[in-house]
DRENTORKOL-3810 file (N, C-alpha, C; in nm, 4 decimals):
REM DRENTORKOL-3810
@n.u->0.5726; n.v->-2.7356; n.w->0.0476; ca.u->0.5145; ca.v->-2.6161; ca.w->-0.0083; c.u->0.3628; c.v->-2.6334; c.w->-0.0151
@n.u->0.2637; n.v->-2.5554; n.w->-0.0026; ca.u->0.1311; ca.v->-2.5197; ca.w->0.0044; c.u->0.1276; c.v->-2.5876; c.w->-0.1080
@n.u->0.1119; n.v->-2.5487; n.w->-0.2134; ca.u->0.0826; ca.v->-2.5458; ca.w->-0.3739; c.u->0.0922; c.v->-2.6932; c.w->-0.3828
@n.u->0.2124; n.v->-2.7734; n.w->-0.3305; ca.u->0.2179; ca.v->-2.8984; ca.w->-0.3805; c.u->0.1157; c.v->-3.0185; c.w->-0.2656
@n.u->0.1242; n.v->-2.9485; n.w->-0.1326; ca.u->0.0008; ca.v->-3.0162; ca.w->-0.0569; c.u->-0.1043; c.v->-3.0230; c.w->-0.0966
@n.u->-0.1626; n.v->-2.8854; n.w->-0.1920; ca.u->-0.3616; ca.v->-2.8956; ca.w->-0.2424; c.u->-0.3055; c.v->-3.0140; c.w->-0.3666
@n.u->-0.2539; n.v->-2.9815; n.w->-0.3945; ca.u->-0.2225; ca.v->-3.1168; ca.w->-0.5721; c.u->-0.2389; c.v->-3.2309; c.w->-0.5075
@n.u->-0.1395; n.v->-3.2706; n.w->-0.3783; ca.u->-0.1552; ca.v->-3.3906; ca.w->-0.3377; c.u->-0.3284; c.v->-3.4428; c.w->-0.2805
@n.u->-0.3310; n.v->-3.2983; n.w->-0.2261; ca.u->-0.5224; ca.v->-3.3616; ca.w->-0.1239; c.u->-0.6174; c.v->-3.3874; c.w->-0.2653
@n.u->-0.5955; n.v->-3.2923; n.w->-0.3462; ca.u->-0.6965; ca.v->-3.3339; ca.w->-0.4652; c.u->-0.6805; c.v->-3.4871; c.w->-0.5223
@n.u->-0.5900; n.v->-3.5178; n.w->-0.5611; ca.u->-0.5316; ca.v->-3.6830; ca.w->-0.6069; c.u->-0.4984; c.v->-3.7432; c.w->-0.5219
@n.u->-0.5282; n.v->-3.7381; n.w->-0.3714; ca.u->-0.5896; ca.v->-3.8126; ca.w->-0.2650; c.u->-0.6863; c.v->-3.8477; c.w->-0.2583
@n.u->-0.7207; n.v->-3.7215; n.w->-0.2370; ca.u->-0.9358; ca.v->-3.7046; ca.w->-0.1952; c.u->-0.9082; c.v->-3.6791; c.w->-0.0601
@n.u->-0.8137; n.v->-3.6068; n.w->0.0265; ca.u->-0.7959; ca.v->-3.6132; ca.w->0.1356; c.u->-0.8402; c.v->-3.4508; c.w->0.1426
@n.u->-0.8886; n.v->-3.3898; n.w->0.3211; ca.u->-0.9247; ca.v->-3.2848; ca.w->0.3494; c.u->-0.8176; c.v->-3.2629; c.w->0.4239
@n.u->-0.7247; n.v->-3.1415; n.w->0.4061; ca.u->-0.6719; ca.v->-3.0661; ca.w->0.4798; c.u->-0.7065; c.v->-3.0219; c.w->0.6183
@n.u->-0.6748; n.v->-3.0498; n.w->0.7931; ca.u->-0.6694; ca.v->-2.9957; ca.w->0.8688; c.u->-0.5106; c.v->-2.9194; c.w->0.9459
@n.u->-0.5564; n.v->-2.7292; n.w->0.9151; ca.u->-0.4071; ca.v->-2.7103; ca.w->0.9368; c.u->-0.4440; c.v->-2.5755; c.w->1.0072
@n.u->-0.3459; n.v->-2.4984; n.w->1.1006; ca.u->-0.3757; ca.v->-2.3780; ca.w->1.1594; c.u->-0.3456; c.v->-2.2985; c.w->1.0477
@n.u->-0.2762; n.v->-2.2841; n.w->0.9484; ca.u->-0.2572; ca.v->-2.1975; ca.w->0.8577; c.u->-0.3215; c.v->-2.1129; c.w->0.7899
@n.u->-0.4163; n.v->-2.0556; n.w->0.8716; ca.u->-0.5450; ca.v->-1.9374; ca.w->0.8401; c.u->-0.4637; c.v->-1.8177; c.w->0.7842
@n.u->-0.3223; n.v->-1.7781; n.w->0.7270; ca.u->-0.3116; ca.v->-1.6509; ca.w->0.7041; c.u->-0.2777; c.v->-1.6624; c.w->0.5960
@n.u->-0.1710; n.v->-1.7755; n.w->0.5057; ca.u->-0.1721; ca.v->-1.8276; ca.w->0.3719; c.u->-0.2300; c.v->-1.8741; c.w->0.2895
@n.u->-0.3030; n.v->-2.0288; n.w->0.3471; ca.u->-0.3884; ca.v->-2.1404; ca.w->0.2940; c.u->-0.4863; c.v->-2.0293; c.w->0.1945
@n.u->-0.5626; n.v->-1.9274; n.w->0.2499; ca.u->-0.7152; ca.v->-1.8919; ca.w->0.1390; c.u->-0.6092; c.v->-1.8078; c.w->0.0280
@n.u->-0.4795; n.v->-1.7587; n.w->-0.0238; ca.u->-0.4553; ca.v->-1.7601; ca.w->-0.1267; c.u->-0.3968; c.v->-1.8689; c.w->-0.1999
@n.u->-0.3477; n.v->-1.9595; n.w->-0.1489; ca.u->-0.2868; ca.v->-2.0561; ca.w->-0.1794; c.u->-0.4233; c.v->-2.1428; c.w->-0.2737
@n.u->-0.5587; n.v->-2.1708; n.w->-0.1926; ca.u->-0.6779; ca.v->-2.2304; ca.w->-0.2222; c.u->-0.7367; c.v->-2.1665; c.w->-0.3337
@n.u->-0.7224; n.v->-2.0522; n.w->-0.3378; ca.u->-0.7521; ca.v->-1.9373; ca.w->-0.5115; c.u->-0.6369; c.v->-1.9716; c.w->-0.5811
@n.u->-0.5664; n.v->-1.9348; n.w->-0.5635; ca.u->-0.4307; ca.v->-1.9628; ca.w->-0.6728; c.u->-0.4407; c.v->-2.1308; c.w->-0.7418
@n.u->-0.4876; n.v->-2.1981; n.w->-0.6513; ca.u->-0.4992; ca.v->-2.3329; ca.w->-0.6714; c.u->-0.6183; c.v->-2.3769; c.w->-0.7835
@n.u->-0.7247; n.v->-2.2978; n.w->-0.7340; ca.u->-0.8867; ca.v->-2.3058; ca.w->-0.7929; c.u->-0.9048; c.v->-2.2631; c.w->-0.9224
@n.u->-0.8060; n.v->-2.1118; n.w->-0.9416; ca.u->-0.7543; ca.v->-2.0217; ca.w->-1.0779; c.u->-0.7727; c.v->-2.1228; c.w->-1.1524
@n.u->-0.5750; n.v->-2.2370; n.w->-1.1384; ca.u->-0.5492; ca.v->-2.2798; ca.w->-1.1995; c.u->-0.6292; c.v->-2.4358; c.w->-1.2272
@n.u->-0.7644; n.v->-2.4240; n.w->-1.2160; ca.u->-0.8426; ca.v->-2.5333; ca.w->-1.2495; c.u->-0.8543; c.v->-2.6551; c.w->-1.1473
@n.u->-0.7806; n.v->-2.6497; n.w->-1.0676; ca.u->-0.7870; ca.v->-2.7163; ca.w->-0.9116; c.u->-0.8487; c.v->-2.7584; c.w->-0.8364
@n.u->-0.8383; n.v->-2.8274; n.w->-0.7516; ca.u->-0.9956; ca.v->-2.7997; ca.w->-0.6360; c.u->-0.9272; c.v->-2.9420; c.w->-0.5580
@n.u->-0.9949; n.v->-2.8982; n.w->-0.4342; ca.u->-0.9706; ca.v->-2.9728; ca.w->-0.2914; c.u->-1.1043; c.v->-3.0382; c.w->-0.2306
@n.u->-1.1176; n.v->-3.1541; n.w->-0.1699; ca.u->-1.2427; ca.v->-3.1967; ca.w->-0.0763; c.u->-1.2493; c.v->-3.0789; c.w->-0.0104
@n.u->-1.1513; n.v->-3.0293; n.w->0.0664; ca.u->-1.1738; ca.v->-2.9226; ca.w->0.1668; c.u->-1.0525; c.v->-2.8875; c.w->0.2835
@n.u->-1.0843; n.v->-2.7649; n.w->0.3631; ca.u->-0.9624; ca.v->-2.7185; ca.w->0.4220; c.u->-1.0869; c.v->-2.6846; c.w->0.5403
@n.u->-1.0049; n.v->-2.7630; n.w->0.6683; ca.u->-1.0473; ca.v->-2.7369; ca.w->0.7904; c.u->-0.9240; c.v->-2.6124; c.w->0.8891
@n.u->-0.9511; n.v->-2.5610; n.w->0.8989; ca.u->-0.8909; ca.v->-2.4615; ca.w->0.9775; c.u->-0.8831; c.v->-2.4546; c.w->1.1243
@n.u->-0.8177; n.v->-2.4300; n.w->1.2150; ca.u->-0.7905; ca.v->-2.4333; ca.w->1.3304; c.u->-0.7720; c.v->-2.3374; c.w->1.4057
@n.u->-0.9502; n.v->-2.3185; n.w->1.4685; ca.u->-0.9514; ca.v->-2.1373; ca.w->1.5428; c.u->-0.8192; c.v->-2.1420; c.w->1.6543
@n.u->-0.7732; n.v->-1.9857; n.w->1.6444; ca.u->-0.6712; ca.v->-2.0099; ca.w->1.7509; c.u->-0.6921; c.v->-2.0386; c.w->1.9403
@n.u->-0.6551; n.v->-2.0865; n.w->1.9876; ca.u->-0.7086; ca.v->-2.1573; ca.w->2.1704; c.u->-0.8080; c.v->-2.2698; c.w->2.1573
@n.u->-0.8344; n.v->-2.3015; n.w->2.0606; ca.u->-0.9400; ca.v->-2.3910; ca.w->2.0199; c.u->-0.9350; c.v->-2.4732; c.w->2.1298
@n.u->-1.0102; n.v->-2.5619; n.w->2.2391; ca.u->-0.9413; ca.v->-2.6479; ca.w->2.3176; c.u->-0.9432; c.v->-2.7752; c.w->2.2196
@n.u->-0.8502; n.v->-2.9020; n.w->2.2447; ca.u->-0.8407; ca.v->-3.0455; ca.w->2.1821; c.u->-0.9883; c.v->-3.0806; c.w->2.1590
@n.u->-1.0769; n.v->-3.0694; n.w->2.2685; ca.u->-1.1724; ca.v->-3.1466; ca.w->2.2897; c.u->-1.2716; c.v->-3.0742; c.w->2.1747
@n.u->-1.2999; n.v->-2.9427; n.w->2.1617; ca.u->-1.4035; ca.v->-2.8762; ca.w->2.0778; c.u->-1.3670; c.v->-2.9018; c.w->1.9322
@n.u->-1.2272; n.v->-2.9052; n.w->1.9447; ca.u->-1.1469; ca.v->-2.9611; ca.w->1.8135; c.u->-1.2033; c.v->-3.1278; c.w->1.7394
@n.u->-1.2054; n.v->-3.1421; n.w->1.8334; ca.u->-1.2281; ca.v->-3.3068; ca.w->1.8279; c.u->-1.3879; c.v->-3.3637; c.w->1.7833
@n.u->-1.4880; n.v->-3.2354; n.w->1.8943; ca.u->-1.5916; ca.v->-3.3009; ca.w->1.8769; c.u->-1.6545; c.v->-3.2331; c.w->1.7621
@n.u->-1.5821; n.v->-3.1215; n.w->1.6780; ca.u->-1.6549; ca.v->-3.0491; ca.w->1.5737; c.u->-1.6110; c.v->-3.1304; c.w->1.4238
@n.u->-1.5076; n.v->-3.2325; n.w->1.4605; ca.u->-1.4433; ca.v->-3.2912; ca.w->1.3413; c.u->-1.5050; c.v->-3.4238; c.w->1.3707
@n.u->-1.5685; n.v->-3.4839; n.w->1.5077; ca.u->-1.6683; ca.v->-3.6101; ca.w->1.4847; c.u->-1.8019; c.v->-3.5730; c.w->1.3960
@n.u->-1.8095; n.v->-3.4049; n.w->1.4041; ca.u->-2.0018; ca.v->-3.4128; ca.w->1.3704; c.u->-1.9850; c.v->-3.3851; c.w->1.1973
@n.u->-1.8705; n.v->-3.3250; n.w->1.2055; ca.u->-1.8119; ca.v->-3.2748; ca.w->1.0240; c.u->-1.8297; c.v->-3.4190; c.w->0.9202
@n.u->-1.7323; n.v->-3.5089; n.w->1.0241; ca.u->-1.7149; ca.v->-3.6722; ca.w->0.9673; c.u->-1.8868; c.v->-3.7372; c.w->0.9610
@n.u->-1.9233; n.v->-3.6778; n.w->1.0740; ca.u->-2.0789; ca.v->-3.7910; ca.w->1.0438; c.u->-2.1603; c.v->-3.6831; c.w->1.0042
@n.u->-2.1452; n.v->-3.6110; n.w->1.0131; ca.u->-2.3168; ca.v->-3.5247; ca.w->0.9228; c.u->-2.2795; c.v->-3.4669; c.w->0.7632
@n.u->-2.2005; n.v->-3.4836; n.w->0.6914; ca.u->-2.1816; ca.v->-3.3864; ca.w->0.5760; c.u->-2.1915; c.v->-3.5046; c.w->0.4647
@n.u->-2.1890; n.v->-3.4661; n.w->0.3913; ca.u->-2.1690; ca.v->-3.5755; ca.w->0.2521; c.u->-2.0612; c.v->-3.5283; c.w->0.1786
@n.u->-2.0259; n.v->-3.6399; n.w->0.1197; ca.u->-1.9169; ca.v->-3.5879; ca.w->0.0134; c.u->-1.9354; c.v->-3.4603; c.w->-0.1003
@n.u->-1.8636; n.v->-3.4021; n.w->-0.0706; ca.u->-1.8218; ca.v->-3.2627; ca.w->-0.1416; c.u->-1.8904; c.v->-3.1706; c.w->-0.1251
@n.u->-1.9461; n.v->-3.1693; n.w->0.0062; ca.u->-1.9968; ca.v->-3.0556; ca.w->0.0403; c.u->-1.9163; c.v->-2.9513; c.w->0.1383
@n.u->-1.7702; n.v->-2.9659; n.w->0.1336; ca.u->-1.6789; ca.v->-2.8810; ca.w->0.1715; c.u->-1.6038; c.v->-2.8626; c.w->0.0698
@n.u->-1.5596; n.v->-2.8641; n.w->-0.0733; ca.u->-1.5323; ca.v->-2.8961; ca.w->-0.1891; c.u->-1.4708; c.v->-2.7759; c.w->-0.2018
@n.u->-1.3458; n.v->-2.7186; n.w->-0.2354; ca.u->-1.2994; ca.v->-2.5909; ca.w->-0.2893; c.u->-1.3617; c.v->-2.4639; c.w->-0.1836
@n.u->-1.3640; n.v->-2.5466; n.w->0.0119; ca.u->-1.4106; ca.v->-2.4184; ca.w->0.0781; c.u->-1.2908; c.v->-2.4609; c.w->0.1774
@n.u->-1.2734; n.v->-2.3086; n.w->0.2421; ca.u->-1.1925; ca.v->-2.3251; ca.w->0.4003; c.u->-1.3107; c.v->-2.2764; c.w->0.5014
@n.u->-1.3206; n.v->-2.3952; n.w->0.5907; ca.u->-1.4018; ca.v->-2.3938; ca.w->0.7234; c.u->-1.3155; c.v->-2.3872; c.w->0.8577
@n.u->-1.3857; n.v->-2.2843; n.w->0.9587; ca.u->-1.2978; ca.v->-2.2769; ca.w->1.0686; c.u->-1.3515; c.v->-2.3282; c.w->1.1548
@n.u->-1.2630; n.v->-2.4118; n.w->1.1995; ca.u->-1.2920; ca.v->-2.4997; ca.w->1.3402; c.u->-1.2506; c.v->-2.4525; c.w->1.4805
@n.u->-1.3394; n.v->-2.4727; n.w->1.5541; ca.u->-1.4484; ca.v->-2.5552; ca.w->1.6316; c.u->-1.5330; c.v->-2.4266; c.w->1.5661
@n.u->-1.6831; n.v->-2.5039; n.w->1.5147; ca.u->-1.7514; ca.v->-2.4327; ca.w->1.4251; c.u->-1.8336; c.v->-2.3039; c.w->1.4845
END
């Protein structure tokens, strides 16, 4: 279930990468409401090729700092 994946990424510290662009942004409010919050939710444009996939999640990993995707959904390849 959605609801119990953001609980888990928060008391991970892990970022969500998932195609689920039509649920995930209520699921991420419903979550936030209830006092919540996630590192972050990477999203997966649809035809995306592997490779744009790949190289937009090397520059995400080396250019950002911690929690600066924090309680957001970003769509990938940027």
């Amino acid at each position: 279930m959605d609801t119990d994946i953001l609980t888990w990424l928060e008391n991970e510290n892990f970022y969500l990468i998932t195609r689920n662009r039509k649920s995930m942004p209520r699921h991420l409010s419903d979550h936030i409401a209830k006092g919540g919050h996630v590192p972050g939710i990477l999203t997966l444009r649809p035809n995306a090729s592997m490779r744009d996939i790949i190289d937009d999640l090397l520059l995400i990993w080396e250019a950002t700092e911690g929690g600066e995707y924090r309680d957001q959904i970003v769509h990938i390849p940027l």
